[in-house]
C-alpha positions as CSV (number, residue, x, y, z in Angstrom):
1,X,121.0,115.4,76.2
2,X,117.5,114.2,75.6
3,X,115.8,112.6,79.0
4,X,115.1,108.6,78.3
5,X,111.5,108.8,80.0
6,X,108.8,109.9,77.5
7,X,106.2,110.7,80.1
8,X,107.8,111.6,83.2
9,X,104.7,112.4,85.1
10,X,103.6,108.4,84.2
11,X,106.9,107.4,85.4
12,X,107.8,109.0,88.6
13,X,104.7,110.5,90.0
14,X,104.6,107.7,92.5
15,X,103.2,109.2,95.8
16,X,104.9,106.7,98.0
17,X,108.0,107.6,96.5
18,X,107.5,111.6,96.9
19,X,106.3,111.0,100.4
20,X,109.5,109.4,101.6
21,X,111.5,111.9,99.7
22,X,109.6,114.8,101.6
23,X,110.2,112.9,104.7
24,X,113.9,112.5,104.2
25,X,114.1,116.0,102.7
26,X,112.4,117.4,106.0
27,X,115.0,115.3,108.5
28,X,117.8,116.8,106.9
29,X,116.8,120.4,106.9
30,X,115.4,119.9,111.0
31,X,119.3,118.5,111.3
32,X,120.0,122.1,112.1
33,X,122.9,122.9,109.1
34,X,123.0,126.1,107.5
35,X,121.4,125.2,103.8
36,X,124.0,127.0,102.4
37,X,126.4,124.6,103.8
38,X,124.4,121.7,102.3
39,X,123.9,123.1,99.1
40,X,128.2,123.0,99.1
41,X,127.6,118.9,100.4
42,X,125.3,118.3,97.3
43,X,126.9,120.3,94.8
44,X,130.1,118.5,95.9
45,X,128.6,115.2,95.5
46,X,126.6,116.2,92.1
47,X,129.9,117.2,90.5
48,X,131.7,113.8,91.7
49,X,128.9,111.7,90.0
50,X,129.0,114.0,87.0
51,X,125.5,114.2,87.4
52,X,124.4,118.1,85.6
53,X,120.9,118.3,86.3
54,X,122.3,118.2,90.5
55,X,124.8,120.4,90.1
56,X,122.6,123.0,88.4
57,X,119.5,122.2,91.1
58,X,122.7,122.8,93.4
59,X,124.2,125.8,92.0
60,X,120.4,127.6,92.3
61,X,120.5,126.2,96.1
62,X,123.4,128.0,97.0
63,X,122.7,131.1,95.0
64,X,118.9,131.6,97.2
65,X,120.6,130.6,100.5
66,X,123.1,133.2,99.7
67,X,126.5,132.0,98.6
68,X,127.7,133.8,96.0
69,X,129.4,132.7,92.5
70,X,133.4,132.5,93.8
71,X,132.8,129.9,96.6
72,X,130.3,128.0,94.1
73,X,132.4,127.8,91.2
74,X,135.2,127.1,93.2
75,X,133.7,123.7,95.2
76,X,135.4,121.4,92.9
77,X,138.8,122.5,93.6
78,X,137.8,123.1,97.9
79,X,141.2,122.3,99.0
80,X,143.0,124.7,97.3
81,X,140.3,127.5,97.4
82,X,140.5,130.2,100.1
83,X,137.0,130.4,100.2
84,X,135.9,127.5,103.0
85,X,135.0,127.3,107.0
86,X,137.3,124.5,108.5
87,X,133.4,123.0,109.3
88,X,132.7,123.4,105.5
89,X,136.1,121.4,104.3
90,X,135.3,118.5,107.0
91,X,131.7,118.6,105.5
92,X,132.9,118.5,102.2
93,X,135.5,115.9,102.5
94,X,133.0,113.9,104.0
95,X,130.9,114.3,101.2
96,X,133.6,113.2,99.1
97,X,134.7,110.2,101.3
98,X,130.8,109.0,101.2
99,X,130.5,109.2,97.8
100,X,133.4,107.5,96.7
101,X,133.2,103.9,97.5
102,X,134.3,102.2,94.1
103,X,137.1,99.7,93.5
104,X,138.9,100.1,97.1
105,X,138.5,103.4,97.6
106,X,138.7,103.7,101.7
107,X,135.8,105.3,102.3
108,X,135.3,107.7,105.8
109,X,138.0,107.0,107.0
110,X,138.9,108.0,110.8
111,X,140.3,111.4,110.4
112,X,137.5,112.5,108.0
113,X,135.6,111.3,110.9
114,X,137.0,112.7,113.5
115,X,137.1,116.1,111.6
116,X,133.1,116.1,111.2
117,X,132.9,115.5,114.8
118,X,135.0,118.4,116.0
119,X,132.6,120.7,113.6
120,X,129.0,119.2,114.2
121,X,126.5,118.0,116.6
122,X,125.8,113.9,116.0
123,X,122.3,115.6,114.7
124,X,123.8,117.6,112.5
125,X,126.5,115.0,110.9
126,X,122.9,112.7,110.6
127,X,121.4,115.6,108.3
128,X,124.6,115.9,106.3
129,X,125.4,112.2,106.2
130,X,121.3,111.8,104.7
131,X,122.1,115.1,102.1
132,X,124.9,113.0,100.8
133,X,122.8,109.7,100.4
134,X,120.2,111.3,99.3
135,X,121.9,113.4,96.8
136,X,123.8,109.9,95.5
137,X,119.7,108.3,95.3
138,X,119.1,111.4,92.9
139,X,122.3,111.5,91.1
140,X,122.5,108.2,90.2
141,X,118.5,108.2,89.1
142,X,119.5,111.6,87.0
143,X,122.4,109.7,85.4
144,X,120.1,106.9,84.4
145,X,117.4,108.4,82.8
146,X,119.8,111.6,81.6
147,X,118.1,114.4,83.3
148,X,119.1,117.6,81.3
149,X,120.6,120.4,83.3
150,X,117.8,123.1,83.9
151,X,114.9,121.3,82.2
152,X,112.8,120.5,85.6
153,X,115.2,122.0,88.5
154,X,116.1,124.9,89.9
């Protein structure tokens, strides 16, 4: 996969842009959740938007907060996998709830909700609810343009 902008630098070296992005990126780590836990939320959401520059960025995320390779590889199949805190599953199937709005999906539903809540702080549940939007704003912009896995991240 070849990325569609020819001068990347021209194209996305808008300081206005990187400024809110460092803002967004500094609320969500002050939200007071383990990064390792939010490296799960964005790999999570990376793999559901088949987006693999993410899920690389993600997989290097986890790796230098200190997951290791099992619970990583094993994020896609979560429910299954022994791996997971109950507060990771209600993170993750927020994640998933968040991200998948298409064609009547239902969305957060109550009990995903209600899960979050039992788990995490209203601060905390803002920093993970603003990793998932903000990992869908980069997954979608990756997706467009074709961001190669490993080119620029990680």
């Amino acid at each position: 996969m070849e990325n569609r902008l020819k001068n990347k630098n021209k194209n996305t070296n808008n300081p206005d842009v990187w400024t809110a992005i460092q803002h967004l990126q500094k609320a969500i780590a002050a939200g007071g959740v383990p990064p390792k836990l939010l490296a799960l939320v964005h790999l999570r959401v990376s793999q559901i938007n088949s987006c693999s520059a993410c899920v690389y960025a993600s997989v290097s995320g986890g790796k230098k907060a200190g997951d290791t390779d099992e619970r990583l590889h094993n994020v896609a199949a979560w429910r299954e996998a022994p791996f997971y805190t109950d507060a990771e599953r209600a993170a993750l199937a927020l994640a998933e709830a968040a991200t998948r709005l298409q064609d009547g999906a239902p969305g957060v539903t109550d009990e995903i909700w209600e899960e979050a809540n039992t788990h995490f702080t209203e601060e905390q549940i803002g920093a993970i609810n603003l990793e998932i939007a903000l990992t869908n704003f980069f997954n979608r912009i990756n997706r467009t343009i074709k961001e190669p896995a490993g080119k620029t991240w990680g």
